[in-house]
TIGUFI-47343 format. One record per residue (C-alpha): x, y, z; residue number from 1. Coordinates in Angstrom, 2 decimals. Layout:
! residues N
<atom><xx>X</xx><yy>Y</yy><zz>Z</zz><seq>NUM</seq></atom>
...
This chain:
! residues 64
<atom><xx>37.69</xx><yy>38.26</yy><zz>256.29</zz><seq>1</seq></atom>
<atom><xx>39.85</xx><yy>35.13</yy><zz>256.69</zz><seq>2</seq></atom>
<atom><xx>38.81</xx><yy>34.19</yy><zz>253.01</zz><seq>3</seq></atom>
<atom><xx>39.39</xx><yy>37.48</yy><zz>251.62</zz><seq>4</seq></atom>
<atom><xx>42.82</xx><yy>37.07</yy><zz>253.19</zz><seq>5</seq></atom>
<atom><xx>43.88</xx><yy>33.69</yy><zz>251.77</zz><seq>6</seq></atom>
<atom><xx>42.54</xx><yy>35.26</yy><zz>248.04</zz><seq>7</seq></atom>
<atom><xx>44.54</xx><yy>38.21</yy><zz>248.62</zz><seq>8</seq></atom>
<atom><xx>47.77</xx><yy>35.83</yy><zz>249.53</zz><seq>9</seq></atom>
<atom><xx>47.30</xx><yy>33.45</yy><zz>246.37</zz><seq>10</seq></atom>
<atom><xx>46.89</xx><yy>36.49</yy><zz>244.12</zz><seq>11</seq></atom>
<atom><xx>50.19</xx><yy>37.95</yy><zz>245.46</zz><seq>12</seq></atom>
<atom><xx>52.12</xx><yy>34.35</yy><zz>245.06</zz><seq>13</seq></atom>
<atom><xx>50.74</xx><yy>34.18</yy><zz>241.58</zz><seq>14</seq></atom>
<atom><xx>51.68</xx><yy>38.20</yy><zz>240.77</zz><seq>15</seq></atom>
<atom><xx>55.39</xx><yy>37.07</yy><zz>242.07</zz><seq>16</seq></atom>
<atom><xx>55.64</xx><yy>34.08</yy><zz>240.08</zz><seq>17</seq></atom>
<atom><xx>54.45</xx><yy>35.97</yy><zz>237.03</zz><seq>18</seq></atom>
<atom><xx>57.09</xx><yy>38.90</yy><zz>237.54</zz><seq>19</seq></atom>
<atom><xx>59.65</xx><yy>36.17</yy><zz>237.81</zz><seq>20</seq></atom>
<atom><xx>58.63</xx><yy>34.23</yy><zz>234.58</zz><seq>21</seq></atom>
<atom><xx>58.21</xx><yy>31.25</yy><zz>236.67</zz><seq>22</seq></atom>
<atom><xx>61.62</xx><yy>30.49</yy><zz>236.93</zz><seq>23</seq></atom>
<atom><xx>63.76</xx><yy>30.66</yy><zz>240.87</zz><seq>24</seq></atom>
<atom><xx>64.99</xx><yy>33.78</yy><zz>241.22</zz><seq>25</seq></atom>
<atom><xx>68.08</xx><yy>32.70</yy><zz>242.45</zz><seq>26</seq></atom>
<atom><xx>68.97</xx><yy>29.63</yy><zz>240.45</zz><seq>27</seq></atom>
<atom><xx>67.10</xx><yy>29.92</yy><zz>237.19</zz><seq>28</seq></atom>
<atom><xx>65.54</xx><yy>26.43</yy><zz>237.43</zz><seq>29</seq></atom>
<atom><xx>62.29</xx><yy>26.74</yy><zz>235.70</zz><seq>30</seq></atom>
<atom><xx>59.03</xx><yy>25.65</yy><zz>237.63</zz><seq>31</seq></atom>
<atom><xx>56.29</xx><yy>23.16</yy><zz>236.58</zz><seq>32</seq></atom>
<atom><xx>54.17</xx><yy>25.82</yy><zz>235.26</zz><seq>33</seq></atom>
<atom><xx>56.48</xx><yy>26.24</yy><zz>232.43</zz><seq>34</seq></atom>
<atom><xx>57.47</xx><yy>22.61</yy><zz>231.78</zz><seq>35</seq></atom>
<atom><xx>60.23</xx><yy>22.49</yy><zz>233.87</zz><seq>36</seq></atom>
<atom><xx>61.09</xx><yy>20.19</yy><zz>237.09</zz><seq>37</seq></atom>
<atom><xx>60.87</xx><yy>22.16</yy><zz>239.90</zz><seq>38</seq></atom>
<atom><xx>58.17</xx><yy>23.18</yy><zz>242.26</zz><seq>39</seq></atom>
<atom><xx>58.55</xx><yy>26.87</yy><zz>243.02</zz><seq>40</seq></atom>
<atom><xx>57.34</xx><yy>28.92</yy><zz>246.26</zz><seq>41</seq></atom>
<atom><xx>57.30</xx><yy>32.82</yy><zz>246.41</zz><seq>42</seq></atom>
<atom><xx>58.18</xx><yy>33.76</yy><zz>249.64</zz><seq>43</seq></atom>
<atom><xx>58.19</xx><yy>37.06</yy><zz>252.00</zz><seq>44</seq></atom>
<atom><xx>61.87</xx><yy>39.05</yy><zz>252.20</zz><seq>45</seq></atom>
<atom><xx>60.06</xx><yy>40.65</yy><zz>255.60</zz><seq>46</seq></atom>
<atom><xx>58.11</xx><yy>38.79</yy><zz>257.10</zz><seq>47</seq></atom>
<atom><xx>54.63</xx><yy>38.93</yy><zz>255.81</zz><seq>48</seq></atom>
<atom><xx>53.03</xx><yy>40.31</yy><zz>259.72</zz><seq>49</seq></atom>
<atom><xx>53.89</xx><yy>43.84</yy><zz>258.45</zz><seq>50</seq></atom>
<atom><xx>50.62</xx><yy>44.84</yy><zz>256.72</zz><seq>51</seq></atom>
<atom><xx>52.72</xx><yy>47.66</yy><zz>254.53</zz><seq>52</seq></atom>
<atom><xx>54.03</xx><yy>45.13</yy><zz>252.80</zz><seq>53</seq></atom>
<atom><xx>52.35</xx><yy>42.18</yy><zz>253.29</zz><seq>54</seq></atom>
<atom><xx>51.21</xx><yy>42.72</yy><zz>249.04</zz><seq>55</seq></atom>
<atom><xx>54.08</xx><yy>44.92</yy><zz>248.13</zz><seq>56</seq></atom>
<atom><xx>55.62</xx><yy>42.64</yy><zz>245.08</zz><seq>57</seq></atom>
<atom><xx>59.16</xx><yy>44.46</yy><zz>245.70</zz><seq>58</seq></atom>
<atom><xx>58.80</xx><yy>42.17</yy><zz>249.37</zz><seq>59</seq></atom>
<atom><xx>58.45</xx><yy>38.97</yy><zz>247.32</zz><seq>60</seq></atom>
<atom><xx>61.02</xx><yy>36.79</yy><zz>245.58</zz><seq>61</seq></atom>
<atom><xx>60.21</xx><yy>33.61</yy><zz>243.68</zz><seq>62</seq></atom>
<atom><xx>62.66</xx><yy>30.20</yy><zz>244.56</zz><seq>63</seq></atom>
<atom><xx>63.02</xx><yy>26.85</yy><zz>244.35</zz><seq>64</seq></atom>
């Protein structure tokens, strides 16, 4: 279960990144993936505990 987890957690960072363009949502800067300087991180807006939306891409934003 713990692997199907972690899977289901890198598939939602890489779904928010792609929504993004993999660029910060809040400063532009583009990431690595893209050529650009800057390592990025998608992170929760509530914290990820709460199963309903835990996956939800509208609970993810994509920074710097």
């Amino acid at each position: 279960m713990n692997s199907l987890r972690k899977e289901c957690d890198r598939l939602w960072k890489e779904a928010v990144y792609l929504r993004a363009g993999y660029k910060s949502e809040l400063s532009g800067k583009a990431g690595k993936q893209i050529g650009g300087d800057h390592v990025l991180n998608a992170h929760h807006i509530i914290h990820k505990p709460n199963n309903y939306l835990r996956y939800s891409l509208d609970n993810g934003i994509c920074v710097t």
